[in-house]
N, C-alpha and C positions, 0 to 999 in steps of 0.2 A: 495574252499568251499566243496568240494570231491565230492562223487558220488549224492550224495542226495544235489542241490544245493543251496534246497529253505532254507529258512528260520527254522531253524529248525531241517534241516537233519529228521531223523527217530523218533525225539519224535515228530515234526510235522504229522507227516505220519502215526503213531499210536494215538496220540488224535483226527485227523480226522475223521481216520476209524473207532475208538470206537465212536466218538458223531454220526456218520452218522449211526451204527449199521451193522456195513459190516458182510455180515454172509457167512461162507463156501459152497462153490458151486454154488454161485454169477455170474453173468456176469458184468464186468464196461468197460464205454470206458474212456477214458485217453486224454480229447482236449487239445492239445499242450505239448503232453508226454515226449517234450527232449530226455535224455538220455536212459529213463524207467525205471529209478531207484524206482518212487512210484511203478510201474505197478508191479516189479520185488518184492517190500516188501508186497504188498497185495496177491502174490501168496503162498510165501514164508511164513509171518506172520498169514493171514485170512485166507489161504487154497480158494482164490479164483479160480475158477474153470476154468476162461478166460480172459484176457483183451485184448482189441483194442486198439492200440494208434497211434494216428493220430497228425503228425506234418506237417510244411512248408519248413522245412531245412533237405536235402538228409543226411550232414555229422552229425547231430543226431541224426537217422535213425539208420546210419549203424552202428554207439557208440551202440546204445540202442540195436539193433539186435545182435552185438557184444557181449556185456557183458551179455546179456539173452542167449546166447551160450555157455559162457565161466561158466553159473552156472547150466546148465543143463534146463533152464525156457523155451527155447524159443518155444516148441510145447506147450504152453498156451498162446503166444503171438501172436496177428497179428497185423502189423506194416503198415501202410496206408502214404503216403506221400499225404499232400492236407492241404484245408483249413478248422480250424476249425468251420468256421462261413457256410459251406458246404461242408461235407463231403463223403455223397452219400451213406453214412449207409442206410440200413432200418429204417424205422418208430417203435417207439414201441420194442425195441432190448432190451433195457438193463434194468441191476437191477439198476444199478447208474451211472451217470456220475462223472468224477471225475477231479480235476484240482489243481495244487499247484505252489503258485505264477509264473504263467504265463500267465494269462489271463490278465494281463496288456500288454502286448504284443499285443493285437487281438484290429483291431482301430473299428471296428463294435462291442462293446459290448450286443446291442440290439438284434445284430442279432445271436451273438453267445449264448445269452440265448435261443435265441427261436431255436434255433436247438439242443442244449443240451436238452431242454424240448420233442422236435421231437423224440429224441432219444430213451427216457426213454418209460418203461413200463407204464400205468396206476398205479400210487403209489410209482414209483421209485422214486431213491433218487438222487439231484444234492449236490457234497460235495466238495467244493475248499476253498482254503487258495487265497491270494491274498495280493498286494502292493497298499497300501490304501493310500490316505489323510487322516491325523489325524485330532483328535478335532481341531488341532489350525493350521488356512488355512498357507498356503505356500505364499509370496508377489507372485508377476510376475515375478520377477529376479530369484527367488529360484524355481519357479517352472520351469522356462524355461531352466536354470540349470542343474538341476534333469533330467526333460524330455529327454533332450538330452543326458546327460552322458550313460545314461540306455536304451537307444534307444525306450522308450516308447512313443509310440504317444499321450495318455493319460491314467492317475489312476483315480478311481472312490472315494467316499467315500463309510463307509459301508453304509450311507443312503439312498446313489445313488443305491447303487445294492439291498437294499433292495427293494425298491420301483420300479426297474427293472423289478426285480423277482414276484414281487405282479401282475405288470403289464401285464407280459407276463403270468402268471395263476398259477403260481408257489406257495405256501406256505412254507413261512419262518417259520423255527420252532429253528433253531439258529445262532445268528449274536452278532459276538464280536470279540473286539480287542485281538489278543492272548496278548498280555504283553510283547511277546519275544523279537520285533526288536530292538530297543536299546541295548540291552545287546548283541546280536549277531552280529550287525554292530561293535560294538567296539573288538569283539572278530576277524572278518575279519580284522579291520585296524591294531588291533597289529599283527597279521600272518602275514598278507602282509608285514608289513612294518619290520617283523624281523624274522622269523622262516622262511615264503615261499620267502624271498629278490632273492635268486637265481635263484629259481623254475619260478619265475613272470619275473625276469629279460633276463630267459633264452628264454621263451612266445615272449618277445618282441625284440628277436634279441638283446638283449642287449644295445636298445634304451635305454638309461637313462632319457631322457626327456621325454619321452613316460612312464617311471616308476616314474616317479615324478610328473606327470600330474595323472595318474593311483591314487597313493597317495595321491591325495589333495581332487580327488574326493571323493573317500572314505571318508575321511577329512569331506569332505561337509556330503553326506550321513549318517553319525554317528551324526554329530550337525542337521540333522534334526530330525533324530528318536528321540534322545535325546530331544527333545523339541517338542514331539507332534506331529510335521509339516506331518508326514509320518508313518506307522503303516504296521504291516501286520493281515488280518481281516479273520476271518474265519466264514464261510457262510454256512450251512446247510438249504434243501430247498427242499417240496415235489411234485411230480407231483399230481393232483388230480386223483383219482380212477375213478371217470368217469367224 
């Protein structure tokens, strides 16, 4: 999926940052930042001034502190090992918080909005992309499926995190399906299954079963984007000024 592994790569990362209005000399924090690769194109692209990125996994950490090294970025970076749903920031820190499909990952969703909200200024902005339930629900089989293949505890829909955000005092001001999953899961299963065969196959020691288990999931994953069942949602969302 390369450096950037959401959905999207880099034209996600740039329609984000322009619907959310990221403007130069910004502070954002990054909950569940991975490798850094968005944290690394908003410094790079928006001339952001600073980013926090706070993950729960050491060896993404040191990827991300790695590669923000290897590009000259990393004295804009601070990299926090912790939980997004408590991270020990100050209150009131940032111009935005920022997220891209990973917050499906985090099983406290409720709780990680209300510390995203914690985070922000008076007016700041929460702007994540995310692994949604689509219009058309998933059975019990497909979604148990799913869940596990992607080690997610559970996806939301966007309705769900709309009404999260309202909840917690947030103002939605944009929520919409990007359109893209479909076309990019089908673009991961033909890589996998023939351009990266080696690369994947090398990953897994050369298990082949484990590469054709690897493949079927995908398999699944593409037949649900393709039918609705799954989406990725992009969510823009204000703090109130006071």
């Amino acid at each position: 999926m390369g450096d950037q592994i959401h959905i999207g790569g880099l034209q996600s990362t740039i329609e984000l940052a322009t619907r959310a209005n990221i403007k130069p000399g910004q502070k954002g924090v990054d909950l569940c930042c991975g490798n850094g690769a968005g944290m690394r194109a908003l410094i790079r692209f928006y001339e952001v001034a600073h980013m926090t990125g706070v993950d729960a996994t050491p060896n993404m950490l040191e990827v991300a502190r790695t590669r923000a090294r290897e590009e000259n970025l990393l004295e804009k970076l601070t990299l926090i090992l912790g939980e997004a749903t408590q991270t020990g920031l100050p209150a009131n820190s940032f111009d935005f918080v920022w997220g891209e499909d990973a917050w499906c990952y985090v099983e406290d969703k409720p709780k990680l909005i209300s510390e995203a909200l914690r985070l922000l200024k008076p007016g700041g902005i929460i702007a994540f992309t995310d692994w949604m339930e689509g219009p058309n629900e998933m059975t019990n089989e497909e979604a148990s499926r799913f869940l596990a293949f992607m080690k997610f505890p559970s996806i939301l829909t966007l309705e769900e995190y709309r009404v999260l955000l309202k909840t917690t005092g947030a103002k939605v001001e944009f929520a919409e399906n990007t359109g893209r999953f479909a076309n990019f899961a089908s673009i991961y299963l033909e890589l996998a299954s023939k351009q990266f065969k080696y690369d994947i196959l090398r990953l897994l020691n050369f298990n082949e079963k484990f590469y054709d288990a690897l493949i079927n999931d995908l398999r699944f994953t593409a037949e649900l984007a393709a039918s609705g069942k799954i989406m990725q949602g992009m969510i823009i969302a204000r703090k109130p000024k006071t």
